[in-house]
C-alpha positions as semicolon CSV with decimal commas, in nm:
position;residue;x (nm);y (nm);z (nm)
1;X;1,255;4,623;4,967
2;X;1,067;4,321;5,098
3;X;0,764;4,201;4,932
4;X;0,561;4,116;5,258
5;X;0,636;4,418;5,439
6;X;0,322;4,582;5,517
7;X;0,449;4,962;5,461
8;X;0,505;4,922;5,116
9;X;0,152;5,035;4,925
10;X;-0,194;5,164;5,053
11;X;-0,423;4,955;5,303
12;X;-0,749;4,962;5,347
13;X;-0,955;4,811;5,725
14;X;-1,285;4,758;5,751
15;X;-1,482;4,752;6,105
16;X;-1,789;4,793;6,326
17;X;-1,994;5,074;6,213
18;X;-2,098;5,349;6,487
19;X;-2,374;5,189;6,615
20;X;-2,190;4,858;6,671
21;X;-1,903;4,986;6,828
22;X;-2,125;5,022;7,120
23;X;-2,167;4,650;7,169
24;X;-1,998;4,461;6,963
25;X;-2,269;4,206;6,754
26;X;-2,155;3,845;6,765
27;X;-2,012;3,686;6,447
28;X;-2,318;3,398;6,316
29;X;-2,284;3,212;5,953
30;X;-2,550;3,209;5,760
31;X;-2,569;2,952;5,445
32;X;-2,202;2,935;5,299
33;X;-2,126;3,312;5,434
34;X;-1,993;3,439;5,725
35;X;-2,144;3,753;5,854
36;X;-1,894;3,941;6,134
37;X;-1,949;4,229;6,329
38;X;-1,614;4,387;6,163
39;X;-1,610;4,444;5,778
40;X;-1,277;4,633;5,728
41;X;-1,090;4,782;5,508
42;X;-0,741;5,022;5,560
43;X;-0,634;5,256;5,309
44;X;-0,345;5,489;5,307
45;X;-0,195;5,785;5,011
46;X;-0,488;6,006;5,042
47;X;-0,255;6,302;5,168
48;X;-0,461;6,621;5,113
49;X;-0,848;6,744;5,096
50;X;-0,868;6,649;4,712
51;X;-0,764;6,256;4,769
52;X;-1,004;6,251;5,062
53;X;-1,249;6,403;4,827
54;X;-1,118;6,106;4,559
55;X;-1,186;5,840;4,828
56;X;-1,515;5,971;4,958
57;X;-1,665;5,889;4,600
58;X;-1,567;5,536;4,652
59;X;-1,758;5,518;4,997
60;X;-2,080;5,426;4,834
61;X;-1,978;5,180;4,694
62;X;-1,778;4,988;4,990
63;X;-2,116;5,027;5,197
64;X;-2,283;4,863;4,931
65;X;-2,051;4,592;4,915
66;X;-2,070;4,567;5,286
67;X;-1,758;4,763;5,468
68;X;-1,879;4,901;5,755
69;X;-1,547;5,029;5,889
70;X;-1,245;5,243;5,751
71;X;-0,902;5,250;5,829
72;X;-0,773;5,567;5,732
73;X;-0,352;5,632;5,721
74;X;-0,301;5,986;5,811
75;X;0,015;5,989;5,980
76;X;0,200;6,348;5,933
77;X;-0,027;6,410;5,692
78;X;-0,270;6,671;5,871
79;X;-0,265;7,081;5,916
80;X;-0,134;7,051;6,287
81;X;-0,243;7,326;6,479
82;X;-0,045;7,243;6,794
83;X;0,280;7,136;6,602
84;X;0,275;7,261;6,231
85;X;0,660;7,198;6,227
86;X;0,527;6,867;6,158
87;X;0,316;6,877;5,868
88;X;0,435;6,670;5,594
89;X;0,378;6,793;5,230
90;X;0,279;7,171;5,153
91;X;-0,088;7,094;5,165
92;X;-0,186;6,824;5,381
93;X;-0,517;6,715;5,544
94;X;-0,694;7,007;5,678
95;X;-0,982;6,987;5,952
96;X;-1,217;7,088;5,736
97;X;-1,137;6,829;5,499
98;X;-1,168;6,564;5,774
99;X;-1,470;6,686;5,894
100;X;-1,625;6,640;5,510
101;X;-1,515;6,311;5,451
102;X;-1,572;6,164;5,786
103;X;-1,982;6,270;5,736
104;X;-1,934;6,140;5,432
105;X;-1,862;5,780;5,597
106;X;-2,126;5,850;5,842
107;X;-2,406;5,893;5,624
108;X;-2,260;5,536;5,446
109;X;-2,286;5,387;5,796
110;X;-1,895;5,309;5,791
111;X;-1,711;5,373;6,112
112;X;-1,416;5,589;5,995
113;X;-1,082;5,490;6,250
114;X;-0,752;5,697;6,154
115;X;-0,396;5,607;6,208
116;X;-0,068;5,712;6,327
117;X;0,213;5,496;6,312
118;X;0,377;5,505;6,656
119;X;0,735;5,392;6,720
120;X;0,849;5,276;6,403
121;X;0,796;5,361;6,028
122;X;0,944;5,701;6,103
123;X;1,100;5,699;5,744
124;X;1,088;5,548;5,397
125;X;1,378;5,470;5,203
126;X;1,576;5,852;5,211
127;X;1,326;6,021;5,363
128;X;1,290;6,079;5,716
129;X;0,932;6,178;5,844
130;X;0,871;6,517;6,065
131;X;0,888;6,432;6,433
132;X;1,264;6,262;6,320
133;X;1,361;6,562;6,111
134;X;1,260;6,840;6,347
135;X;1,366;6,649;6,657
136;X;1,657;6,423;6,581
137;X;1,709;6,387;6,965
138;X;1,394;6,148;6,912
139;X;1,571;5,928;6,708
140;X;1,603;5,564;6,878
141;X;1,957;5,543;6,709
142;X;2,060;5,906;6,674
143;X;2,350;5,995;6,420
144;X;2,352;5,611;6,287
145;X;2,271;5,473;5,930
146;X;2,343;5,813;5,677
147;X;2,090;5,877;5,472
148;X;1,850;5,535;5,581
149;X;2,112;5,307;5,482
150;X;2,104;5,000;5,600
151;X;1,794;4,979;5,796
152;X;1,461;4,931;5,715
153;X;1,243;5,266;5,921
154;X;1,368;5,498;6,127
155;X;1,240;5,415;6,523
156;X;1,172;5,700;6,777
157;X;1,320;5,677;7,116
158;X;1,030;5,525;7,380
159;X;1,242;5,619;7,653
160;X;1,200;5,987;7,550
161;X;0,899;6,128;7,733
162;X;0,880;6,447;7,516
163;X;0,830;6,208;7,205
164;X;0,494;6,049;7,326
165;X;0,394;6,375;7,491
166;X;0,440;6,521;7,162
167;X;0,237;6,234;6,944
168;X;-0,030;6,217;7,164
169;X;-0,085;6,598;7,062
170;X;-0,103;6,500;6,712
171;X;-0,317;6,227;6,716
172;X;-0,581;6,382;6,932
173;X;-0,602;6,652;6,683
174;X;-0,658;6,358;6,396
175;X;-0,906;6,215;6,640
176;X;-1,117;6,525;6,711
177;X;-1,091;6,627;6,321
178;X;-1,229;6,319;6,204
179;X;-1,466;6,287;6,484
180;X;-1,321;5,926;6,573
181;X;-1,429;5,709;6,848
182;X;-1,070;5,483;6,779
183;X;-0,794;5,525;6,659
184;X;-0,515;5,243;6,502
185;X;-0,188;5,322;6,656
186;X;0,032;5,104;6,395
187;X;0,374;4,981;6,562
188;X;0,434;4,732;6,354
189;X;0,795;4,635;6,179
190;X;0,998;4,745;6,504
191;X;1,347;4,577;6,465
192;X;1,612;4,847;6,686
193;X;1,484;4,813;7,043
194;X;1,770;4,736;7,231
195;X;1,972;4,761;6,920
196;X;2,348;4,865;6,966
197;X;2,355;5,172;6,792
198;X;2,053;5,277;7,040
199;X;2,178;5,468;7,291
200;X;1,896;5,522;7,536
201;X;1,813;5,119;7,469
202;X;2,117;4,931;7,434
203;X;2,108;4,587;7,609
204;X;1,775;4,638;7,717
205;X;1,500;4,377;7,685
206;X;1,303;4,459;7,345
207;X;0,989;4,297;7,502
208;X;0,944;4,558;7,838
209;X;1,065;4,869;7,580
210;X;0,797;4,774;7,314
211;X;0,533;4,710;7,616
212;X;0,600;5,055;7,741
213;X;0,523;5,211;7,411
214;X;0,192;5,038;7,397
215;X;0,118;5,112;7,763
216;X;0,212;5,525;7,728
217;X;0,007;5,561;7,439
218;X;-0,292;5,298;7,593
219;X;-0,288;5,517;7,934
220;X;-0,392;5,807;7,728
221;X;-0,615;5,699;7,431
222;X;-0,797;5,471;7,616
223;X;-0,730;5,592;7,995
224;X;-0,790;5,936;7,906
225;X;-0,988;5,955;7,591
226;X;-1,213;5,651;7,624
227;X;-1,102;5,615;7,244
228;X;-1,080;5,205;7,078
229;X;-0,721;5,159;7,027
230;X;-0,605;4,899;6,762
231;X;-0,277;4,782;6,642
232;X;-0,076;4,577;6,418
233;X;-0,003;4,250;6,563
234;X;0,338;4,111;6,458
235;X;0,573;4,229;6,703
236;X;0,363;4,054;6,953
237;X;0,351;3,693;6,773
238;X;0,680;3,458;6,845
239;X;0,794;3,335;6,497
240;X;1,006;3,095;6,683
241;X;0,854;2,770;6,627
242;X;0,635;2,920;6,325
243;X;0,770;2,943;5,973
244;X;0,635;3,301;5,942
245;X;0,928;3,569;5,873
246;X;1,100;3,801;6,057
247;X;0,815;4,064;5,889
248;X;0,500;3,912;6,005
249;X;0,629;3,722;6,312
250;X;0,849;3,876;6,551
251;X;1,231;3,670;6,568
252;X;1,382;4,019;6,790
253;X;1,258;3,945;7,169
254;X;0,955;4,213;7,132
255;X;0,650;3,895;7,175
256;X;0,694;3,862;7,534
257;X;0,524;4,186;7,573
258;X;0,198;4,006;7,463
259;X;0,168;3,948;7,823
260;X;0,259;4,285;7,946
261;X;-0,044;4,516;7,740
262;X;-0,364;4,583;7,830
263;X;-0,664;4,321;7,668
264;X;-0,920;4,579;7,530
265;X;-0,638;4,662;7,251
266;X;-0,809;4,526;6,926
267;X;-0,490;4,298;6,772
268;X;-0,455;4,304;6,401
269;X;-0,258;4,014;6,279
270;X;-0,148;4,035;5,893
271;X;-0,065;3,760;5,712
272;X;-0,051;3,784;5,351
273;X;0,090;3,433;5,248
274;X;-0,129;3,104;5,194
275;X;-0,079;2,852;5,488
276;X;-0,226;2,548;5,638
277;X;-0,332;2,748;5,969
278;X;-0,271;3,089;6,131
279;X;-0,174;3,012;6,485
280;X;-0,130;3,405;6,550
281;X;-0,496;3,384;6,571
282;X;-0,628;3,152;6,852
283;X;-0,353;3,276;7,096
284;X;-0,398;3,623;7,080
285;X;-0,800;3,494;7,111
286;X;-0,647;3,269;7,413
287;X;-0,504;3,581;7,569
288;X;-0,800;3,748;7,572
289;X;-0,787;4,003;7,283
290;X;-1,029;4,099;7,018
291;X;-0,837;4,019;6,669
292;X;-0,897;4,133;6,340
293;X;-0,707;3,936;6,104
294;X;-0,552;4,118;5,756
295;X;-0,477;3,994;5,426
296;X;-0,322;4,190;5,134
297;X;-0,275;4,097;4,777
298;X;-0,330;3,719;4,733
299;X;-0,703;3,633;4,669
300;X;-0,614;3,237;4,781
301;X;-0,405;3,365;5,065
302;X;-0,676;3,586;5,150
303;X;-0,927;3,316;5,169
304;X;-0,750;3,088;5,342
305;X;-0,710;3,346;5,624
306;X;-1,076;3,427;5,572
307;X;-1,164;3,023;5,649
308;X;-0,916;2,949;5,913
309;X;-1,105;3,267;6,119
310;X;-1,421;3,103;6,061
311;X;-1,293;2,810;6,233
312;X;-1,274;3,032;6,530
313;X;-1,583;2,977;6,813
314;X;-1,478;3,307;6,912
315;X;-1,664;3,655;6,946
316;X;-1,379;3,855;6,992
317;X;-1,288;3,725;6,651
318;X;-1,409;4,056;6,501
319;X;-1,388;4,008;6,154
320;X;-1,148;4,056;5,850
321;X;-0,952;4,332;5,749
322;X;-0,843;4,372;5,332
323;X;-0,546;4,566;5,290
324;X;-0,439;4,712;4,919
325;X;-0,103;4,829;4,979
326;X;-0,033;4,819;4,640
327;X;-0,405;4,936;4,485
328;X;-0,426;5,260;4,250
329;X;-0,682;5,556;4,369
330;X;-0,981;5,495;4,179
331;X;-0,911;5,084;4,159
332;X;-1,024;5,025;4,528
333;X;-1,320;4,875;4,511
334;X;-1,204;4,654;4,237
335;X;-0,902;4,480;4,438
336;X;-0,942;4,149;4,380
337;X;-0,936;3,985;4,746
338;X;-1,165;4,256;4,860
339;X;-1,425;4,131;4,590
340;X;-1,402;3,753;4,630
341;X;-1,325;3,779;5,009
342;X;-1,703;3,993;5,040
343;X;-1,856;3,720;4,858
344;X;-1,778;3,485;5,220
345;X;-1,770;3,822;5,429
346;X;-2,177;3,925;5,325
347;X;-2,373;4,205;5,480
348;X;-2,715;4,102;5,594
349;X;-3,000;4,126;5,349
């Protein structure tokens, strides 16, 4: 297990609320505190109507503080009417759970945004999710690594058109249960395109494949459903160059796709590790993306990612994002870089 991947605990984003997602409001300082248009936070684990019911008593209390937007993991987690082969756990999410907790947010002002991790983080440790299990024909390297041996997540196959046909069903259900105007698409961590033990991709450059799994699902969220799409940012940043990891950087050929994916994608670099600058930053800005920048654990780390956005002239420098991977239900509001990071990141009074 590595210690800066992002999969390993619960995350929590914060963004626009409703009426800012309109027009997005331009980031000012005022005295020592920076006030952006995105206040984020991105949480994950609340699996069934009785966690969301947990986390909608700690909604209060992040509008108070100042989040105004909501990351919410869902994943396979959800009563799928279209596909219930491909509910995970015997009593997921239902839509009437979803449509409690997302009023919930709304009367709190938050903008609520749910996930779905596309492409990769299609297992954890022995377990492989749904869409794998029911359909191994999905699988980017079918009949390789027994039991999740030896690789980190399982990958779907992007050159399957059945297995984006097939997600897009699920997350417009999520969507239209939660009564989401976005929707954060995940892909981060993807290490097999092109891989050898991948069939369909073997040889093939990792940067076009990864592109094409950003365009298929862009053409529809955002073609079709006029929905905000966000993302995780790593694959797209060239750790060549960059002391920054194979985890948070991408050292496997996917970054050239940077240049091949639409610009109205909202880019969410993480970087959970104190450093002198972020460079991740001011060229996804210089590209012409809107970026909201996520720290983790580290209170310094995440104030020294806090600062070096504030150094940013930028509007489409949204905000921050606090993730708690690793924060117990019921300790949320408590995790310490979300508290000292909303001391910089203040609401208006």
């Amino acid at each position: 297990m590595k210690t800066n991947a992002r999969c390993l605990f619960v995350s929590v984003a914060l963004g626009a609320t409703v009426s800012a997602c309109a027009s997005a409001k331009t980031a000012v300082r005022r005295d020592s505190a920076w006030l952006p248009a995105w206040r984020a936070i991105h949480v994950l684990n609340y699996n069934t109507d009785a966690e969301l019911d947990q986390l909608a008593q700690d909604i209060p209390g992040l509008a108070t503080a100042g989040i105004n937007v909501l990351v919410l993991e869902v994943d396979y987690n959800f009563a799928f009417a279209s596909h219930p082969e491909l509910r995970h756990g015997s009593t997921p999410v239902t839509k009437d759970g979803a449509q409690r907790f997302a009023e919930g947010c709304r009367r709190q002002g938050i903008r609520l945004i749910p996930e779905f991790q596309a492409l990769g983080h299609q297992s954890w440790e022995g377990e492989t999710f749904p869409l794998l299990t029911v359909h191994p024909e999905f699988d980017l390297t079918p009949g390789a690594f027994p039991g999740n041996k030896g690789i980190y997540c399982r990958e779907w196959d992007v050159l399957n058109p059945e297995v984006t046909r097939i997600a897009l069903e699920l997350m417009d259900e999520i969507v239209d249960a939660f009564g989401a105007d976005a929707i954060h698409v995940g892909m981060d961590e993807v290490f097999l395109l092109g891989s050898e033990h991948s069939p369909s991709t073997k040889g093939k450059d990792p940067a076009q494949l990864y592109a094409k799994a950003v365009n298929d699902l862009h053409a529809h969220l955002v073609g079709k459903r006029h929905l905000t799409m966000l993302m995780w940012a790593d694959r797209l940043f060239d750790g060549k160059g960059h002391d920054f990891g194979e985890w948070e950087s991408s050292l496997n050929g996917t970054a050239a796709a940077l240049d091949m994916i639409p610009k109205d994608i909202v880019l969410c670099p993480w970087h959970y590790e104190k450093k002198a600058g972020y460079p991740s930053i001011p060229l996804f800005l210089d590209k012409g993306f809107r970026v909201l920048p996520a720290s983790w654990r580290d209170v310094g780390a995440a104030q020294a990612l806090i600062d070096f956005s504030r150094t940013q002239a930028n509007t489409r420098l949204l905000g921050h994002l606090f993730t708690t991977w690793d924060t117990k239900k019921g300790e949320l509001l408590a995790h310490p870089p979300f508290v000292e990071g909303m001391k910089v990141l203040r609401p208006a009074p």
